[in-house]
N, C-alpha and C positions, 0 to 999 in steps of 0.2 A: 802646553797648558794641561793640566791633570784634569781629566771629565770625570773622573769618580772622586772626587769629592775637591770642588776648587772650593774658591775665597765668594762670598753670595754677589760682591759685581760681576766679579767671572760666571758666577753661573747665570744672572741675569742677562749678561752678553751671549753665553751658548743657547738659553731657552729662547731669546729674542730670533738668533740665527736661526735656532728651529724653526719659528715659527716662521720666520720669511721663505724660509728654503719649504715648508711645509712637509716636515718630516715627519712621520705616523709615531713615531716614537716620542712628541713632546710631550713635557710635563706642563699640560695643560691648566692646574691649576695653579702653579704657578707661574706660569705665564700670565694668568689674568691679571697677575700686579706686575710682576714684573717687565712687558712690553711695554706696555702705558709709561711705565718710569721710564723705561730707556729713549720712548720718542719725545717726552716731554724734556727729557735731560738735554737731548740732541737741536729740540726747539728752541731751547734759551741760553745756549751757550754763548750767544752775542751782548746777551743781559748780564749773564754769569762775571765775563769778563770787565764786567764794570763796577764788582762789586768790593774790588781791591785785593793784595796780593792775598790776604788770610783765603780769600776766596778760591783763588788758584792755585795755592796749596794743598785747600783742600778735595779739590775736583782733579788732584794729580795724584792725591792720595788714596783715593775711593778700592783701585787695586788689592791694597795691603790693610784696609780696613776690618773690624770684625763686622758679622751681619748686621748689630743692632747698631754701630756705629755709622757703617754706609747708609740704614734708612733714615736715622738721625739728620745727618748730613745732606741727604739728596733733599730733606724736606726743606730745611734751611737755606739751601741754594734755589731752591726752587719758591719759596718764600721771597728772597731777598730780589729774584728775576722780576715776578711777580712788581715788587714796589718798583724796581725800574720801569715797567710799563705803565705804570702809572702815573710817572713822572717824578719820583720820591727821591731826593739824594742820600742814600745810605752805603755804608761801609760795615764787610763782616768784621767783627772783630775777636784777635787770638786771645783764647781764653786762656786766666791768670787764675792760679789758684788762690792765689793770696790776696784776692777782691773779690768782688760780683763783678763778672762780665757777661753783657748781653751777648745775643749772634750779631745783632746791628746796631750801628750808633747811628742816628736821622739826624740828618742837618736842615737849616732852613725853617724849623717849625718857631722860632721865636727865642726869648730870651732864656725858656726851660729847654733843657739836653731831653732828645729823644731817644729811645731803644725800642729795641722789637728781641722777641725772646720766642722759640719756638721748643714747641715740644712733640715728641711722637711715638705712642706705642705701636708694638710690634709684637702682632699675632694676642692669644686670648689673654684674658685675666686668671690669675691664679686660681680662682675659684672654679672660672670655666675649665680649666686643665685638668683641675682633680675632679671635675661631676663629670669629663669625659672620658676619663681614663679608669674610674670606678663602672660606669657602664659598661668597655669595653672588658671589663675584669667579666661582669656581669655575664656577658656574652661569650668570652670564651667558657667559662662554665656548660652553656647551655648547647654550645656546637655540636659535644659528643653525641647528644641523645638525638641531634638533627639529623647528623648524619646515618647515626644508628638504624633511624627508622626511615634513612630515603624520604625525609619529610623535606619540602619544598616551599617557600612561602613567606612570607612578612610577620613578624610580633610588630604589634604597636603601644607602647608604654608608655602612660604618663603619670610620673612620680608626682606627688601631691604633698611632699615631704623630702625635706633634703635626700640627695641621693645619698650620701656617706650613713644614712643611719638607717637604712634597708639592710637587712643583713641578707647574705648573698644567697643561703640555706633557701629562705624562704621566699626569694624571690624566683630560685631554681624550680621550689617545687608546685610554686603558681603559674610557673610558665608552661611546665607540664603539665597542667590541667588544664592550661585555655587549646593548649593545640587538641584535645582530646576532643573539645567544642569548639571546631571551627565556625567563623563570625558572631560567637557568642561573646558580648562586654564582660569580662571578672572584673570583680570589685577586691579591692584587697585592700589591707592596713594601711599603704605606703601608696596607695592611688589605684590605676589601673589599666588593663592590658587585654587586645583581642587577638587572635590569630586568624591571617587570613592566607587560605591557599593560591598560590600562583603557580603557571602552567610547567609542569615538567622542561617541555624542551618547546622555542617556537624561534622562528625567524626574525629577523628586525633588519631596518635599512643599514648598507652598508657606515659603519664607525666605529672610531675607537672604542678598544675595551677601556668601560667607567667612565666613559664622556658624558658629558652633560645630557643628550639626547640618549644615549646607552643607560642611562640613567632612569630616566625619565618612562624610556618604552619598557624595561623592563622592571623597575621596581615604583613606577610612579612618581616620582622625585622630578618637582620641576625647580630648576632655577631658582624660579621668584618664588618657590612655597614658602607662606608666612606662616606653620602650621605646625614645625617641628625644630627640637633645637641641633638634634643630629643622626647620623645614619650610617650603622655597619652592616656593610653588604657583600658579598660571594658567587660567585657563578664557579661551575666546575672547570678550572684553566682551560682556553682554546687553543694554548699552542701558538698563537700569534695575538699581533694589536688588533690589525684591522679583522671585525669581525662581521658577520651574520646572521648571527646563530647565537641562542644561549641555552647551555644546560642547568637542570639543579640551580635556581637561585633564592637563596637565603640572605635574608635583613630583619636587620630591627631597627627600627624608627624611634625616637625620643624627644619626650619634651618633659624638663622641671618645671612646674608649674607653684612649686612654694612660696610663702612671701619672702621665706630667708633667700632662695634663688633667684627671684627677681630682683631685692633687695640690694644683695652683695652685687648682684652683674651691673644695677645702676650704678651702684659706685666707685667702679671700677675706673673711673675716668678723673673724676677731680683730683687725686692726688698730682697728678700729671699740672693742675694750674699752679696749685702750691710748688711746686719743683721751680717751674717757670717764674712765680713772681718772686721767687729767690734771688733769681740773676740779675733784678733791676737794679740799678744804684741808687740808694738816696736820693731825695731831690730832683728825680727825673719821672717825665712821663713814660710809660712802658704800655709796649701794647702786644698782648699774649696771640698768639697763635699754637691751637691744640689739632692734632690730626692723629686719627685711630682708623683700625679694620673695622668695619661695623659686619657681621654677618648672620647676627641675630635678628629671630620674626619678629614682627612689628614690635607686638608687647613688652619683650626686653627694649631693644630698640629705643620705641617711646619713653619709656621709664629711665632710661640713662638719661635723653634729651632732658626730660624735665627735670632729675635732680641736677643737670648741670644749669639750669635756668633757674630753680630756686638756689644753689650755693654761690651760685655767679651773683645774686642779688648781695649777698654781706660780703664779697671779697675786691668789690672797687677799689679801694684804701688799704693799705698795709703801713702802718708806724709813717715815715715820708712819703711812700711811694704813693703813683698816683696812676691809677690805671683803669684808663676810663673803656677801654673796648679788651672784648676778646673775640676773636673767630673760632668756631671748632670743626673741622672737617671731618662727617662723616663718610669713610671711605669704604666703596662697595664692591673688591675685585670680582668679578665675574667669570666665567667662561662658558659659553654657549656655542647652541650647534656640537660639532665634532671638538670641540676643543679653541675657540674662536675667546681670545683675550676682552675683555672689557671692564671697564671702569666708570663705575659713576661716582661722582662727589658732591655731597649733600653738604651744605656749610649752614652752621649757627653763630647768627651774631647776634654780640651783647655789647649793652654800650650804657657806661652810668647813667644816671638819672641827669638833664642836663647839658648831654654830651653827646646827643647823639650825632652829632654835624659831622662827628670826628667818621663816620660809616659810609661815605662819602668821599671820605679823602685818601683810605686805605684801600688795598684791593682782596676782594672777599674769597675767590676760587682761584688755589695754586696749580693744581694738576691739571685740570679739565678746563 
């Protein structure tokens, strides 16, 4: 099996081994989704098996899948385990281009055809992509002069104004002026930024280099900060993982605080329901299942929740369809300590007006 660059189950399988075998070299933050998946896969493969051959197919195809097809898929079998522990009689079903086909067809619920239709993004939103990859633009800019002057220490930014329309000039030359006034607040056009000095060289307890706790002692980054939306950071290479010791560390910490950035990152999510209640069929009851990374501070966070609770109010009904529930899983990989996988899943349910009996008879958390 090729370890420099397999197929993402393969790599899921080699970061899971890591971690059992507890190798200094895992990829820790990947790991925090990816073990979760692999023991929960490993949990319901007695479920799996009963959810018909489409089902077996696809759980022997997982291998030769692309990446956003295997987390497609694994959410789907894991959905469909799910209603078997429920007691739900459903069958996946192969999808046909030349109709709407659900993932599942429900038997048992009465004289109307049931289905279940799932959906699942994977990693950020387009927008989040380009406001992180414009900061990191940002900051390689500003390395040269860090290094130049053996300056050591944290910027803190907070854009008040889309980041794409910062121009990079003047954001260079406000950065050099707050480092000139350490722990002094600048105000500038586009929001604003402090610098604050951290210690040349000091000790920390034995862990990986950029682990969560590596993190945290030396740049102040905890896990649960609800405070910032991202963070590029440096140490001068040690030569190995495990460490104790940090030299020279440099970060910038960020947060968009626009209304257009909160804005676009809430709705980043409903498109994903419209996808879903495409594959209903006519005349059938359908019931949506949506599951996303969530790793934004609360305030992003909140603000998806609730556009997905005010647009989930006018989308019950579509032309025949009839779709009285949805769940939405918000998924929070983790990795804590030295590198330690974890997973929490935060679920929203929505159930038409009328309907909510139906919340009750489906099952609300697939992974956890």
């Amino acid at each position: 099996m090729d370890r420099v660059s397999p197929q993402r189950f393969a790599k899921m399988l080699l970061v899971t081994q890591d971690h059992l075998m507890k190798e200094w070299e895992l990829d820790f933050f990947s790991a925090a989704m990816f073990v979760p998946e692999i023991a929960v896969l490993g949990n319901n493969l007695d479920e799996i098996r009963q959810l018909g051959p489409e089902a077996h197919r696809k759980l022997a195809a997982l291998p030769s899948m692309t990446d956003d097809m295997v987390s497609s898929t694994l959410y789907e079998l894991f959905v469909g385990a799910a209603c078997v522990r429920k007691g739900i009689k459903l069958t996946m079903v192969e999808k046909d281009s030349s109709r709407k086909t659900p993932d599942f067809q429900i038997a048992g619920l009465g004289p109307i055809p049931g289905a279940i239709e799932c959906k699942r993004r994977l990693g950020l939103t387009m927008y989040e992509m380009d406001e992180a990859q414009r900061v990191e633009a940002f900051y390689a800019l500003v390395r040269p002069a860090l290094h130049a002057a053996d300056i050591h220490g944290v910027i803190e930014v907070s854009f008040t104004v889309p980041v794409r329309s910062v121009p990079s000039a003047q954001f260079v030359d406000e950065v050099l002026v707050a480092l000139k006034y350490e722990e002094t607040l600048i105000t500038t056009q586009w929001g604003s930024l402090i610098f604050r000095n951290l210690p040349h060289r000091r000790t920390v307890t034995e862990t990986r280099l950029y682990s969560p706790e590596y993190l945290q002692q030396v740049f102040e980054w905890n896990p649960l900060q609800d405070e910032w939306d991202g963070l590029l950071c440096e140490v001068e290479p040690p030569g190995q993982i495990a460490v104790e010791l940090f030299t020279m560390p440099r970060c910038l910490k960020w947060r968009s605080v626009s209304e257009e950035a909160v804005t676009k990152k809430a709705r980043g999510i409903t498109s994903l329901w419209g996808d879903a209640v495409k594959q209903i069929p006519a005349g059938e009851i359908g019931f949506v299942y949506i599951a996303y990374h969530e790793g934004s501070r609360p305030a992003v966070a909140d603000a998806r929740t609730h556009h997905i609770l005010e647009a989930g109010a006018d989308l019950w009904y579509r032309w025949s369809i009839r779709v009285p529930l949805m769940f939405v899983s918000r998924l929070y990989p983790r990795s804590l300590g030295p590198g330690n996988p974890d997973l929490i899943e935060s679920v929203l349910a929505g159930a038409a007006e009328g309907l909510e009996s139906w919340l009750k008879k489906l099952p609300w958390r697939v992974f956890t």
